[in-house]
N, C-alpha and C positions, 0 to 999 in steps of 0.2 A: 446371532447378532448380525446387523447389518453391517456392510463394508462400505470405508470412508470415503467419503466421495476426496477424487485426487485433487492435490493442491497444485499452487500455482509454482511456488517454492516448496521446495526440496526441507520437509522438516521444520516448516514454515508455521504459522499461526493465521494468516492471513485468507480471506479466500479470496475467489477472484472479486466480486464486488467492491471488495472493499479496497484491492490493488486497484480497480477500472478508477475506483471516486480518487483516489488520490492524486493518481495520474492525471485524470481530468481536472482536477481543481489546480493540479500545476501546472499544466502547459496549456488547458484553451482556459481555465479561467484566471493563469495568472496568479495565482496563491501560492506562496512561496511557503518548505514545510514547516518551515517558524509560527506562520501565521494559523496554519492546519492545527499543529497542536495544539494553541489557543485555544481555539473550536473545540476539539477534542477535550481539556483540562475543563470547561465549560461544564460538560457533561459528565464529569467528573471520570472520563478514561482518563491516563495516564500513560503514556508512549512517549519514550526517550527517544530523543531525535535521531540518534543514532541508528535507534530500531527504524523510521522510519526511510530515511537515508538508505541503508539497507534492502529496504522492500524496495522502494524507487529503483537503487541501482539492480537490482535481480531482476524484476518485471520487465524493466528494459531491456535484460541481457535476451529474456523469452521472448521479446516482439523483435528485437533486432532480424531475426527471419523473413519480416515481413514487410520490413523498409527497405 
């Protein structure tokens, strides 16, 4: 069996991808994550805001290194 490629958070569900778009859709394009899960619910995912909240504040604790 193959071994899993490492995530970004600890235990997490998300990869990096998918933490880059979110990031990016809130700070350079301005999309607040209310309006993200919209998009999301669209497509018929489902992500409590909470969860995403979450991923935001962790992905940031990871790049804080590099600001």
């Amino acid at each position: 069996m193959a071994e899993l490629p490492e995530r970004v958070i600890d235990e997490g569900i998300p990869g990096a991808g998918l933490l880059a778009m979110i990031l990016t859709h809130k700070y350079m394009d301005h999309l607040p994550l209310y309006r993200q899960k919209q998009i999301f619910a669209r497509e018929n995912i489902q992500i409590p805001s909470s969860t995403t909240e979450g991923w935001t504040k962790q992905a940031l604790e990871k790049l804080d290194p590099l600001l």
